[in-house]
Backbone bond lengths (Angstrom), bond angles and torsions (degrees), N, CA, C in turn:
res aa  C-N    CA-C-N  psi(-1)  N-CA   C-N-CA  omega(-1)  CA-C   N-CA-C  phi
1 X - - - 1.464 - - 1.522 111.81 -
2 X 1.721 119.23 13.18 1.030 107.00 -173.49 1.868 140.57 86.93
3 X 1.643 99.18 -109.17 0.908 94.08 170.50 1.784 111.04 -137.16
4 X 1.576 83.38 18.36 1.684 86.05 -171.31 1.243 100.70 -114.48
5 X 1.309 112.92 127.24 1.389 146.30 -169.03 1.931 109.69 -60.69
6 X 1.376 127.65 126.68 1.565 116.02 158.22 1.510 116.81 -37.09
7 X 1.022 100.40 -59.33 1.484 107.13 -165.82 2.029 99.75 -51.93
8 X 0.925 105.72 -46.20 1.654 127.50 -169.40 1.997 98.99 -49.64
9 X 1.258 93.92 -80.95 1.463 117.89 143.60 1.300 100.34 19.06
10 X 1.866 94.47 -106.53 1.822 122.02 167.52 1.425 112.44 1.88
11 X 1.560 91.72 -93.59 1.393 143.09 157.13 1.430 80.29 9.94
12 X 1.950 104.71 -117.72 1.642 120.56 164.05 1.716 97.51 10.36
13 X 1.447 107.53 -103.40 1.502 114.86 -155.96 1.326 120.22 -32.44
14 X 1.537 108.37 -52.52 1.218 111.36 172.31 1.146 126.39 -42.56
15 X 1.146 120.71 -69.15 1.788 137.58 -179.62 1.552 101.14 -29.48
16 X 1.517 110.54 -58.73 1.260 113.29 -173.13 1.339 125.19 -60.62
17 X 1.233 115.36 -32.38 1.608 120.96 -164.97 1.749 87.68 -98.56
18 X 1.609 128.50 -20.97 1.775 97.04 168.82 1.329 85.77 -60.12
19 X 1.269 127.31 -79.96 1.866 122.18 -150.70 1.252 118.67 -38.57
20 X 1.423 124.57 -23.10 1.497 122.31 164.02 1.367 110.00 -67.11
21 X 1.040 114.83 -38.73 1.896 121.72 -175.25 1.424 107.12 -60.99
22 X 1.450 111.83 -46.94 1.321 122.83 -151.21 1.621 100.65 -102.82
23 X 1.314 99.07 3.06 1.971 111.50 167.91 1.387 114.92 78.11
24 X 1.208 109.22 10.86 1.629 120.55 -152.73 1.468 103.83 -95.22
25 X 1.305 122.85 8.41 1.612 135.88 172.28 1.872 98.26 -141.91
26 X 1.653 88.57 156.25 1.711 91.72 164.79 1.089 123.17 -78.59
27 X 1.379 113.51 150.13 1.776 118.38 174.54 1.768 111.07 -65.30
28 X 1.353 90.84 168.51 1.882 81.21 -175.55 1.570 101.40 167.99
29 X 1.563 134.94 3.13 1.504 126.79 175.44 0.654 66.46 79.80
30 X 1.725 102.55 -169.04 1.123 134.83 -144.93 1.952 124.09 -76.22
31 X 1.360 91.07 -3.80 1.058 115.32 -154.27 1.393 107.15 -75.67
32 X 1.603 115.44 166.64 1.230 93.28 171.80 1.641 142.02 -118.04
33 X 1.032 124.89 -172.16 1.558 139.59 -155.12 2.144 101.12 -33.03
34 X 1.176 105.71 -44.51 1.187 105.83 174.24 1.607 140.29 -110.49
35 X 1.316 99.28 29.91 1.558 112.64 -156.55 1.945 86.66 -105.32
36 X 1.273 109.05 150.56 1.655 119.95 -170.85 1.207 108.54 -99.66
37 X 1.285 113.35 71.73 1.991 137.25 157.44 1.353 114.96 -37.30
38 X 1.178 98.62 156.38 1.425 109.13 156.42 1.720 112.08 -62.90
39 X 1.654 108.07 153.41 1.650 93.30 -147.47 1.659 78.10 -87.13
40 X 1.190 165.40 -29.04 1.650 154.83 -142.67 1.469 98.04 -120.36
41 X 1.489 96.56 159.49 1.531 111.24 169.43 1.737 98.61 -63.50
42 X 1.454 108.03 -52.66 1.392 100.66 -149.06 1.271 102.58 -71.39
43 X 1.356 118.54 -38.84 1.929 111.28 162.01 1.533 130.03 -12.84
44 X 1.321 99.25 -72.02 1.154 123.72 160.68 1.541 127.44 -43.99
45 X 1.554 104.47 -45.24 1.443 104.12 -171.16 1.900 107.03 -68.86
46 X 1.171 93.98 -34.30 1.787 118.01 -173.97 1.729 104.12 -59.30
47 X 1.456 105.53 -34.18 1.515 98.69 -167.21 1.348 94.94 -84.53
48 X 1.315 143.86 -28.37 1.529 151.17 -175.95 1.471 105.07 -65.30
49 X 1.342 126.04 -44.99 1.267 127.40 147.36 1.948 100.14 147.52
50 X 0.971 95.38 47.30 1.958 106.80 178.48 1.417 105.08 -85.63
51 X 1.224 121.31 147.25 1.398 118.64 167.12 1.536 119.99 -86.96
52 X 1.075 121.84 165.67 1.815 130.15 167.76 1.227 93.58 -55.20
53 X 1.434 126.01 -80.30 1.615 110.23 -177.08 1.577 125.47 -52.50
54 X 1.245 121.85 -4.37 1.683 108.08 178.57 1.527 89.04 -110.00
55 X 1.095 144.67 -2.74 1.607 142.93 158.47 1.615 105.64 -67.80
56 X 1.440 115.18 -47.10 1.263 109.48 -173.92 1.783 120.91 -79.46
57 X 1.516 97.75 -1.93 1.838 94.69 -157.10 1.788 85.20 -89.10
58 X 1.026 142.07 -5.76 1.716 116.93 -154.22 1.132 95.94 -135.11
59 X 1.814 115.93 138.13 1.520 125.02 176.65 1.525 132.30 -25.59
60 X 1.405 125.92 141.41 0.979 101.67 -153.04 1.914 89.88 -79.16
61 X 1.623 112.76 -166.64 1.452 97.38 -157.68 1.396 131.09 89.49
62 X 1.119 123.65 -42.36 1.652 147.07 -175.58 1.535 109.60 -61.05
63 X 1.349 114.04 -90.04 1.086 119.97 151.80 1.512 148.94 -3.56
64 X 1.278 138.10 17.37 1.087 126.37 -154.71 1.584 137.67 -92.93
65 X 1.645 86.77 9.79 1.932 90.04 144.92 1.695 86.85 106.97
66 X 1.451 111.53 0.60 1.837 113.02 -174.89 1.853 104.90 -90.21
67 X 1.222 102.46 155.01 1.808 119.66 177.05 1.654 101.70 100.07
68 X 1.564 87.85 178.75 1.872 107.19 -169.64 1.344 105.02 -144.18
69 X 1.324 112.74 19.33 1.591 122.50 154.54 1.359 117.98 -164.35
70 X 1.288 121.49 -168.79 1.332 127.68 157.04 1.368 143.07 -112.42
71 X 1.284 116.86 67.49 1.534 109.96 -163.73 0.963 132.07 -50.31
72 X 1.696 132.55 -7.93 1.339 151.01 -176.29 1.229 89.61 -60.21
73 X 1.663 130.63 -54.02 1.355 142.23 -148.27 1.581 103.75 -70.27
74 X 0.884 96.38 -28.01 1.616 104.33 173.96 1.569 138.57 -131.18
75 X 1.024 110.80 27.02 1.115 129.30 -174.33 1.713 124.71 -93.99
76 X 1.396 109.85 -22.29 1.575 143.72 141.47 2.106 80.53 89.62
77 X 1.041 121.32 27.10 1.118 101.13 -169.03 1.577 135.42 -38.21
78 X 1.684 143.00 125.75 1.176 104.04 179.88 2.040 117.88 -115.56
79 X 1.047 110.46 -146.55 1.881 97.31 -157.11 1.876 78.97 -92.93
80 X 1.326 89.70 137.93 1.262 104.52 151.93 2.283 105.19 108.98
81 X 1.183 97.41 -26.51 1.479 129.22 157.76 1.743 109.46 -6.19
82 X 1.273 117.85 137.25 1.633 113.90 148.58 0.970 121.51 -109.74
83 X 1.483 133.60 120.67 1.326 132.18 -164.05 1.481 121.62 -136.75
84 X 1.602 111.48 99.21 1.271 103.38 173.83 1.432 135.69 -127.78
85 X 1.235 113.70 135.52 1.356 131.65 -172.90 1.694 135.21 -70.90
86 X 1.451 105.01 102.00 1.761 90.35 -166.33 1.338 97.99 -96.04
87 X 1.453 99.69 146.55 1.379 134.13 -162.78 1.940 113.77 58.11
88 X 1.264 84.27 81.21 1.672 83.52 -169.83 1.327 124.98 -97.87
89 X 1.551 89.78 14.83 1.502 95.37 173.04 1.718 133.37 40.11
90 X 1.437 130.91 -137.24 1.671 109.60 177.72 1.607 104.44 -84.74
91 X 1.307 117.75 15.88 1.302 133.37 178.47 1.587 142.37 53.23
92 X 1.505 86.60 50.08 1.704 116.02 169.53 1.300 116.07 -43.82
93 X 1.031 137.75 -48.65 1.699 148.59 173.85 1.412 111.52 -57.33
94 X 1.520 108.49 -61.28 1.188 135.79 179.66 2.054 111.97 -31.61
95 X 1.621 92.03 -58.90 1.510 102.39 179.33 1.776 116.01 -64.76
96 X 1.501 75.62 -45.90 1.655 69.81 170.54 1.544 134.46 -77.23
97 X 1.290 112.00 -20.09 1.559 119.39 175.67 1.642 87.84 -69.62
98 X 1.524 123.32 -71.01 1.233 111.20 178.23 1.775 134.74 -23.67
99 X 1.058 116.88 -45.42 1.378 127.11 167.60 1.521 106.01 -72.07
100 X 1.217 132.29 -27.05 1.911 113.06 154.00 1.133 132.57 -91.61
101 X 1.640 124.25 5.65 1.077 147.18 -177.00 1.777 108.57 -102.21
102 X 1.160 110.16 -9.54 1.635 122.53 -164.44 1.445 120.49 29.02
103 X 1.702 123.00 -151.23 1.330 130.81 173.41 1.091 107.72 -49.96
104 X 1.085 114.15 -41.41 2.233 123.52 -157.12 1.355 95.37 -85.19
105 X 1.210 144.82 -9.42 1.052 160.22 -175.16 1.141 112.05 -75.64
106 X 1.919 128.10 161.06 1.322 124.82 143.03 1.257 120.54 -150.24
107 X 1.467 132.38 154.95 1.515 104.51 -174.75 2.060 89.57 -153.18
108 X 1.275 90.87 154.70 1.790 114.00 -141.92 1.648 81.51 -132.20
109 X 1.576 104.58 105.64 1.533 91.52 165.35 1.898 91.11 -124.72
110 X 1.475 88.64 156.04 1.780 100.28 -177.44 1.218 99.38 -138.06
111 X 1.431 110.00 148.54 1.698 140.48 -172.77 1.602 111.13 -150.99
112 X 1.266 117.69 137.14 1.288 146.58 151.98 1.436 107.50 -32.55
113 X 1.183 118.32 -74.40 1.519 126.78 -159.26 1.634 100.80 -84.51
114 X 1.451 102.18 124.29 1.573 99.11 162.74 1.315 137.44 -82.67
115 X 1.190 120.94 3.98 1.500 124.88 155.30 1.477 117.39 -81.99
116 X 1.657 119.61 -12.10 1.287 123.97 -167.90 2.006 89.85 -81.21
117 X 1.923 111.50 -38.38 0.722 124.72 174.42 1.765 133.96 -34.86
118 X 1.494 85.15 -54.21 1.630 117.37 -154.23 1.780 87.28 -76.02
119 X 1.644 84.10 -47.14 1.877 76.38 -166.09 1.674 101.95 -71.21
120 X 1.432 140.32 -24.61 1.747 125.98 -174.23 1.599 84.24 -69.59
121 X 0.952 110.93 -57.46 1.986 96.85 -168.67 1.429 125.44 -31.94
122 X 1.457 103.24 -53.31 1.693 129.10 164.93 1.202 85.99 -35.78
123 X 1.478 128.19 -101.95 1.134 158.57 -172.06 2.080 105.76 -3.67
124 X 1.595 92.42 -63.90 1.628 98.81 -177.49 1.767 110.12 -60.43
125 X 1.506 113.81 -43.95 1.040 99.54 176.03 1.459 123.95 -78.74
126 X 0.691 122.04 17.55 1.743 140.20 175.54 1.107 108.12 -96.16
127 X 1.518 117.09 -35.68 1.607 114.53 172.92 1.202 124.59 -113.11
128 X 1.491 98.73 1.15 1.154 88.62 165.12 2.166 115.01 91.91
129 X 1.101 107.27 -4.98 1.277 131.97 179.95 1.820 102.19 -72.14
130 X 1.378 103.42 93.92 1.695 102.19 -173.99 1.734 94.32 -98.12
131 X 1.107 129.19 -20.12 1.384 126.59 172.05 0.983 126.73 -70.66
132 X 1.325 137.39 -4.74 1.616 153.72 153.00 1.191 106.94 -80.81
133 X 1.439 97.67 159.89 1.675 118.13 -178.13 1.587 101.38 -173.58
134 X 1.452 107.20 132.85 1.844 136.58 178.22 1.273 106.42 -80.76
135 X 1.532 118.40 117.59 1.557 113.23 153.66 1.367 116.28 -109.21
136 X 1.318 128.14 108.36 1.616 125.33 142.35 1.926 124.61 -19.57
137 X 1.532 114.98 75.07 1.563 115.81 164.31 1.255 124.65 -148.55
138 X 1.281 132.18 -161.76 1.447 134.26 152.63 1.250 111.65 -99.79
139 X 0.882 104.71 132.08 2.187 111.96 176.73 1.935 105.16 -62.56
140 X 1.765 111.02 10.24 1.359 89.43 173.39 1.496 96.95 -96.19
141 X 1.307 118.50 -6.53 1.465 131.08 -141.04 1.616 92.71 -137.31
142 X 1.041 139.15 61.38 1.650 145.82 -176.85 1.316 104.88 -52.09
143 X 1.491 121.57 99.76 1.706 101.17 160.19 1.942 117.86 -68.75
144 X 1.504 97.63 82.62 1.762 76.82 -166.84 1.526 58.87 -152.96
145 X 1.915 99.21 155.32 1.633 113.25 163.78 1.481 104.90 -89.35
146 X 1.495 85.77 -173.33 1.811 92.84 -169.23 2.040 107.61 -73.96
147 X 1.423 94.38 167.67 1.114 92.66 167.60 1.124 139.91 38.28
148 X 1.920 115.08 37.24 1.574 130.44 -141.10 1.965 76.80 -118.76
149 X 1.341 134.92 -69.96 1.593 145.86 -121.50 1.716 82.59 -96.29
150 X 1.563 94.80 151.25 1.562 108.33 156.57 1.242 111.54 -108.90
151 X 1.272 116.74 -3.85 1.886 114.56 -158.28 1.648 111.47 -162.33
152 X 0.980 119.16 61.13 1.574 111.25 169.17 1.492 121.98 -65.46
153 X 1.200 99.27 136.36 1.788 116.40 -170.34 1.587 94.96 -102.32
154 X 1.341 119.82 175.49 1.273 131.78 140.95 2.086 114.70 -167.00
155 X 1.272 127.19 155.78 0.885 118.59 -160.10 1.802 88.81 -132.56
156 X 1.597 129.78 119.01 1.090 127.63 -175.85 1.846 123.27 15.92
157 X 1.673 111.91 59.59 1.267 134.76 166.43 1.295 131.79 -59.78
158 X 1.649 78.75 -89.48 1.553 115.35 -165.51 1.481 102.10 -69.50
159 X 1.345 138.82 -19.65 1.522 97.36 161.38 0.989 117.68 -130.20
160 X 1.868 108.89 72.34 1.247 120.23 133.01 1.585 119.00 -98.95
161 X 1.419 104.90 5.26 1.539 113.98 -176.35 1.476 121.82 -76.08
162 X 1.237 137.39 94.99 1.760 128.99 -151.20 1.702 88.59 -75.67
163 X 1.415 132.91 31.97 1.396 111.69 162.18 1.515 88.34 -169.95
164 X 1.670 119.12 78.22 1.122 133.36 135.53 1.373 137.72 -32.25
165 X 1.302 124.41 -36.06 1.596 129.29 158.82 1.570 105.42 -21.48
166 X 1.973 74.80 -76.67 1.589 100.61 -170.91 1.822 122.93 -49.92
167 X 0.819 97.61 -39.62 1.908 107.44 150.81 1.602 119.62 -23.73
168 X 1.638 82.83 -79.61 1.586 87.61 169.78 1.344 147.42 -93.57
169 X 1.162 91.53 -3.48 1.855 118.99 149.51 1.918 103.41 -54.34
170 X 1.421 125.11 -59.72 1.280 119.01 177.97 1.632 117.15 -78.83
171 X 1.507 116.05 -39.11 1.551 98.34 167.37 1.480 127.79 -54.42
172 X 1.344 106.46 -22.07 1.694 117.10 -176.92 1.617 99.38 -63.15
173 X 1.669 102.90 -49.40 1.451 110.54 -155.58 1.874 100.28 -55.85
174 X 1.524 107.85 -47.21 1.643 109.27 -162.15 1.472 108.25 -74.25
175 X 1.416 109.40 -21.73 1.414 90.05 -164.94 1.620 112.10 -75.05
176 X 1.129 112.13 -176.26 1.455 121.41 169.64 1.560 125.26 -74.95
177 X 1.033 129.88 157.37 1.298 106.05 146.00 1.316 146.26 -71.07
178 X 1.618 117.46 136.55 1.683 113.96 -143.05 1.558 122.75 75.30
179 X 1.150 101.74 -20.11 1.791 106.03 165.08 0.999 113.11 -46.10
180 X 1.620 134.35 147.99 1.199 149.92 -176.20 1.444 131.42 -127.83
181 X 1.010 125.37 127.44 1.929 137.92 -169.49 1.217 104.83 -88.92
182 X 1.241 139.74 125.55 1.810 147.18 176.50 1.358 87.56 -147.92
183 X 1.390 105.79 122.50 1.273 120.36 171.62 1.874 107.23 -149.73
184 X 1.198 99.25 140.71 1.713 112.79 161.27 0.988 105.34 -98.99
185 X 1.863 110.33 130.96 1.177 114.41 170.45 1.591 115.73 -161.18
186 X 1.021 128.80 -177.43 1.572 122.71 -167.52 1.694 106.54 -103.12
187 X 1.256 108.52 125.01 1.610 84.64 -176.06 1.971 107.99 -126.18
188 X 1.194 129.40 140.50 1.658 122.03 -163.68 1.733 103.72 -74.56
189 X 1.437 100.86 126.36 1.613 106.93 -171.49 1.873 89.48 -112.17
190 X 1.382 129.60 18.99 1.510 129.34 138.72 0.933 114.39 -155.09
191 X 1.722 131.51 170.46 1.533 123.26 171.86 1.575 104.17 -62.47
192 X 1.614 83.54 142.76 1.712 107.66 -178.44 1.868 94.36 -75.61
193 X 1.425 112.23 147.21 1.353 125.19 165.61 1.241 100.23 -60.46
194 X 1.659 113.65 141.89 1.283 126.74 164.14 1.868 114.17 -34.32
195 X 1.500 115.86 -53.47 1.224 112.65 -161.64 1.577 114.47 -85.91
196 X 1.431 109.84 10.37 1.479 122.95 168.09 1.870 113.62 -103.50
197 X 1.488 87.29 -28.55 1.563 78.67 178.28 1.472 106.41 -91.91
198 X 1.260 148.53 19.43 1.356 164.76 152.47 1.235 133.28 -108.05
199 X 1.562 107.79 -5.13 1.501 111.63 165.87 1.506 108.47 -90.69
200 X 1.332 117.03 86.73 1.626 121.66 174.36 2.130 100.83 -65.04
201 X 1.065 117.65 -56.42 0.965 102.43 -165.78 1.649 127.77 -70.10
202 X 1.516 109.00 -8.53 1.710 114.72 -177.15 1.572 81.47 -98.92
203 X 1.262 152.37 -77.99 1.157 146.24 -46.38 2.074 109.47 -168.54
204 X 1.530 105.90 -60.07 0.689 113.08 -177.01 1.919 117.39 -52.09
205 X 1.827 89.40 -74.72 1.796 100.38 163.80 1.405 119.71 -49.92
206 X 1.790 118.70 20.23 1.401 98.74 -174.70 1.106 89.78 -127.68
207 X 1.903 136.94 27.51 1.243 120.64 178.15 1.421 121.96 93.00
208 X 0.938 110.77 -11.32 1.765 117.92 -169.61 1.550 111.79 -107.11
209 X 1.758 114.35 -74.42 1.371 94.42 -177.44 1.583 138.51 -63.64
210 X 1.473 108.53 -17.92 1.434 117.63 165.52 1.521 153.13 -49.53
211 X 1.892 81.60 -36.30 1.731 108.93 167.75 1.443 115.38 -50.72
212 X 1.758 97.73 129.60 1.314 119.38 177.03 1.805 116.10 -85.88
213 X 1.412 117.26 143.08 1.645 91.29 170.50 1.056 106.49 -99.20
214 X 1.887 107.25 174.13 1.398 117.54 -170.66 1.330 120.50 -30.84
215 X 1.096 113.72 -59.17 1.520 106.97 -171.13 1.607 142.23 -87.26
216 X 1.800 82.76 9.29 1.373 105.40 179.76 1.824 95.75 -91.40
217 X 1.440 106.94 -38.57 1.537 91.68 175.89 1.293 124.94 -92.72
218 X 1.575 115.75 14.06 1.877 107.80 174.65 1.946 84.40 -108.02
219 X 1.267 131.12 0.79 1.094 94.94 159.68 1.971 119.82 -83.55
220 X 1.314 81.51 -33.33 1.937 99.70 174.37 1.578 99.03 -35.16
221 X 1.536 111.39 -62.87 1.411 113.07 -165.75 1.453 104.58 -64.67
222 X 1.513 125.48 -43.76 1.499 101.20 -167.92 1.340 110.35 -85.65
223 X 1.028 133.40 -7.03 1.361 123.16 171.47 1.380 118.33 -84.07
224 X 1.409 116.22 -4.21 2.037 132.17 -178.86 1.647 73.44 -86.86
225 X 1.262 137.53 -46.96 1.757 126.77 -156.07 1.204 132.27 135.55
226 X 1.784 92.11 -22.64 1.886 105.85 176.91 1.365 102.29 -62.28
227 X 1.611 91.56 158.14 1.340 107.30 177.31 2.205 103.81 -138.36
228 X 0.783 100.51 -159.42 1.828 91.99 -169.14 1.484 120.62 23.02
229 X 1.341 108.71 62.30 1.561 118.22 176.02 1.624 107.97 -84.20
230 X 0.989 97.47 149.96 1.804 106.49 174.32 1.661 89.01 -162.64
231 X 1.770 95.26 137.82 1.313 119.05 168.31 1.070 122.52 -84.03
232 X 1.538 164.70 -42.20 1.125 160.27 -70.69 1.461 137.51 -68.77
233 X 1.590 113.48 58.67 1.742 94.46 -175.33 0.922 131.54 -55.97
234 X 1.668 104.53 152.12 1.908 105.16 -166.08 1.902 83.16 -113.72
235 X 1.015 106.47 134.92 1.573 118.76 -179.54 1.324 121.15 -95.06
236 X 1.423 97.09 -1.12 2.017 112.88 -166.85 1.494 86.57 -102.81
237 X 1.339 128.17 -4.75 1.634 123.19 -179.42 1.712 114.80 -82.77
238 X 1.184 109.49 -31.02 1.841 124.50 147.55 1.378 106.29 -10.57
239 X 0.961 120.29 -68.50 1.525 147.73 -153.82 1.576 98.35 -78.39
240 X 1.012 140.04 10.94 1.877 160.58 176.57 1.435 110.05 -137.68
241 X 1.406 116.50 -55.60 1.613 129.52 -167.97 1.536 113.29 -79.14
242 X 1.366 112.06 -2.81 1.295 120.42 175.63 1.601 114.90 -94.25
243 X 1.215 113.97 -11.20 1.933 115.48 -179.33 1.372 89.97 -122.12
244 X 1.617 126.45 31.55 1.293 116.19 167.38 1.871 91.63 -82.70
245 X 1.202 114.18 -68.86 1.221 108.25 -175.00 1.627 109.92 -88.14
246 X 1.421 134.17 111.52 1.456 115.96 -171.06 1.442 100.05 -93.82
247 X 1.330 99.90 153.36 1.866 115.93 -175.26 1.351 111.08 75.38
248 X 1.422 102.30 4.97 1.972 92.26 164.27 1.680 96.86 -114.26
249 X 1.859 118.45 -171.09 0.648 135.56 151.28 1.647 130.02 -115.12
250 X 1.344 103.01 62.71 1.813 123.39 -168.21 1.500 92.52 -71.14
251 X 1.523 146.19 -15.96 1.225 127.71 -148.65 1.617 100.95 -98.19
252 X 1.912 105.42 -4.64 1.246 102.36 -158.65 1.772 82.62 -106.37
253 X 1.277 118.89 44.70 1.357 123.20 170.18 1.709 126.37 -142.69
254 X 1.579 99.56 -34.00 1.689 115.52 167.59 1.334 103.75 -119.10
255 X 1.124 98.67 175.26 1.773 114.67 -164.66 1.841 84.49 -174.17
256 X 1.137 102.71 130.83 1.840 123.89 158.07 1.075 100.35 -65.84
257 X 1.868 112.45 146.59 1.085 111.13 162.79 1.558 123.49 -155.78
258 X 1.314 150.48 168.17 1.141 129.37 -167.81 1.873 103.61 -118.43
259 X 1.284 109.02 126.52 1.053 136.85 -174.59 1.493 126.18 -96.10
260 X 1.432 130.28 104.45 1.238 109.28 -177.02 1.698 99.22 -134.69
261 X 1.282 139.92 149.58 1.236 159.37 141.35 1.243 127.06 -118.68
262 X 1.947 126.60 161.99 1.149 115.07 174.39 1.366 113.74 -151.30
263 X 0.890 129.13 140.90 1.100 150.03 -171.51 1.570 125.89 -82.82
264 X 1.837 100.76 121.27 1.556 101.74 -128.43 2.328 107.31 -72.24
């Protein structure tokens, strides 16, 4: 990373996502603070690939227009399931994995920022969602015991994490055995320009300079332990990832993609 510090990194992300919590920046995916979005969360959520009915089922608040896919969509969840979500932000995923996971169910989303926190909590009791529950951590650092999850989600996370290993060094640890990883996420389909992979403060917290490429993250995964990895870029995600940064051409560098491994 140069000369920019993990901790620094953090730092960055954090800051940004309270001010998203706390409304104090515009919405926009992943994108960043000044790039010309679609003007609504749910806009946004729809072009990532959410339905009208999973926009309408979760408190309002929930929603806030963040990720570059939908892992709900694929995540096959079934009733009775543990499912938890790193970086779960005011915990849009969360409600909805919850509603395919039912009573017998449970689902564990964790975030960095404690206002990202404060507000999913709000959020559950607002809807009424007693099968969820908020943890305060870093996804390198899981507050979760071993061998607890059947199904970890994530929605454009993990590479804002400057030590991805360690990621999947701890998703390996919680899941079960046969547990499974589905995650959306952005992954670099060329080397990033020097002045993108060093702009922590435009760039980094917005999804862009962090991204790993393919083969930097199926080695990540098999050496964490997974085994049945598949990458999948979706190339129709261009068409979103391109007004992340406006007046550049960043789209001809990331591409979203859907990620799944499992754990043997």
């Amino acid at each position: 990373m140069n000369h920019i510090t993990h901790d620094q990194i953090r730092q960055n992300v954090r800051n940004r996502y309270k001010q998203i919590a706390l409304q104090e920046v515009n919405f926009g995916g992943c994108c960043s603070d000044f790039s010309e979005c679609y003007s609504t969360p749910s806009e946004i959520s729809a072009k990532l690939g959410y339905s009208d009915e999973e926009l309408s089922a979760v408190p309002k608040g929930a929603n806030l227009g963040l990720g570059c896919g939908n892992p709900i969509a694929i995540a096959e969840l079934k009733p009775g399931e543990v499912v938890l979500d790193l970086g779960c932000g005011a915990g849009f995923d969360c409600f909805l994995a919850a509603r395919q996971v039912g009573e017998t169910g449970r689902v564990i989303g964790v975030d960095m920022t404690p206002e990202m926190i404060s507000k999913a909590r709000s959020n559950a009791a607002k809807g009424g969602f007693a099968n969820t529950e908020f943890r305060l951590g870093e996804i390198e650092y899981l507050p979760v015991e071993d061998g607890l999850v059947d199904v970890i989600i994530s929605n454009c996370v993990i590479n804002l994490s400057p030590d991805k290993p360690k990621v999947f060094k701890e998703a390996y640890r919680v899941l079960k055995p046969r547990g499974r990883l589905v995650i959306s996420d952005v992954v670099a389909t060329a080397e990033l320009p020097a002045e993108i992979k060093n702009n922590m403060d435009v760039l980094y917290s917005s999804c862009i300079s962090g991204a790993a490429s393919i083969g930097e993250l199926e080695s990540m995964l098999q050496q964490s332990g997974f085994t049945q990895i598949t990458i999948e870029p979706k190339d129709e995600s261009k068409e979103f990832i391109k007004d992340w940064v406006p007046g550049t051409d960043i789209a001809d560098y990331i591409v979203s993609a859907v990620i799944k491994a499992m754990k043997p």
